[in-house]
C-alpha positions as CSV (number, residue, x, y, z in Angstrom):
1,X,0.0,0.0,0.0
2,X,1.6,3.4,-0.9
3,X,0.3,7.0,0.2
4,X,0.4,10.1,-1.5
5,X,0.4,11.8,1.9
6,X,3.5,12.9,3.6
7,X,4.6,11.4,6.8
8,X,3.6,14.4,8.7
9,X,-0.4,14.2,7.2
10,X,-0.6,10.5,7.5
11,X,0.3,11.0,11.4
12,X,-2.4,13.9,11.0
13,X,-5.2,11.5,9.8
14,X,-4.4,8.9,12.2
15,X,-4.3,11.1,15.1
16,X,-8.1,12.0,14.2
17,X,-8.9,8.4,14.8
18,X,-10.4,8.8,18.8
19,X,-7.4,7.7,21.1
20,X,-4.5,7.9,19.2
21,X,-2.0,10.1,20.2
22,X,1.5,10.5,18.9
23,X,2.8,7.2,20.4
24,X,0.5,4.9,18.7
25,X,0.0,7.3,15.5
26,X,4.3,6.4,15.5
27,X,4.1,3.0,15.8
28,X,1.3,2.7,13.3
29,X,3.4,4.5,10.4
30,X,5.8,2.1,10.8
31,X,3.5,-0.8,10.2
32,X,3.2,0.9,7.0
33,X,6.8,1.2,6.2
34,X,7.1,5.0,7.6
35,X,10.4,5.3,9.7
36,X,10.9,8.3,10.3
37,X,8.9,8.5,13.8
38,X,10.6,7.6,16.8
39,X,7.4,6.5,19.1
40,X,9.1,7.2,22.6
41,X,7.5,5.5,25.3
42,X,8.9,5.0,29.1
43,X,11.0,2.4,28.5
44,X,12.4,3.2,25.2
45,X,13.5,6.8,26.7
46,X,15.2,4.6,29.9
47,X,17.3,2.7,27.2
48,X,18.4,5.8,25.2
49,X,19.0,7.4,28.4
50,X,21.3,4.3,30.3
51,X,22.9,3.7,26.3
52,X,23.7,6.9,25.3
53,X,23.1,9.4,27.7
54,X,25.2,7.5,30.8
55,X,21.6,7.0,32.8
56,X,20.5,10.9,32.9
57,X,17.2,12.1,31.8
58,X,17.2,14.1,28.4
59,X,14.6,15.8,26.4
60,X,13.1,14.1,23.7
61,X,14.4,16.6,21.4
62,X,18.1,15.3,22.3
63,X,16.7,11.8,21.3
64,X,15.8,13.2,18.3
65,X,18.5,14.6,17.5
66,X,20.8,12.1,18.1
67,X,19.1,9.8,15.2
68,X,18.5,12.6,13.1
69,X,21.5,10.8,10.8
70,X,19.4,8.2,9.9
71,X,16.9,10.4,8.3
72,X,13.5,8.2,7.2
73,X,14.8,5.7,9.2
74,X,15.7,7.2,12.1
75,X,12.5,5.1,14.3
76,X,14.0,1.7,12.8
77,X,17.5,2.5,13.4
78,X,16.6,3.4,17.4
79,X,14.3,0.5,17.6
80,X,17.6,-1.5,16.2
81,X,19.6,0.2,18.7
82,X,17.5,0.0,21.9
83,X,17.2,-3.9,21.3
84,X,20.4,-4.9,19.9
85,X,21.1,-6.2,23.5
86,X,18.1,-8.7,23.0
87,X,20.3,-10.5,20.3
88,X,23.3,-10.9,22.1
């Protein structure tokens, strides 16, 4: 299935949908192969924070940030990263 919509106005549309805030609008994108969310939760900020950020709380904007390099992908390349340690 491929949208016309941006990113941005599919998150719009699914946020209309009663109950669906940014977190689950996030992880629904990326069920259809949209990336480019990161879909923080608790424990997703604890494991940035104890990885990368040596245990200190940060705002989400420095989470951001530090994926921005992955561009589209940045949501699947933190995902990778906060679970890598599942694989081990």
């Amino acid at each position: 299935m491929h949208s016309e919509l941006s990113t941005d106005e599919l998150k719009k549309e699914l946020k209309k949908v009663k109950g669906v805030g940014d977190y689950a609008a996030e992880n629904m994108l990326k069920l259809l192969g949209r990336y480019d969310g990161l879909a923080l939760d608790s424990w997703l900020r604890a494991q940035f924070y104890k990885t990368h950020n040596r245990g200190n709380v940060c705002a989400d904007k420095k989470i951001d940030k530090f994926y921005h390099q992955f561009g589209q992908w940045k949501g699947l390349a933190m995902w990778c990263d906060m679970t890598a340690s599942w694989f081990k």
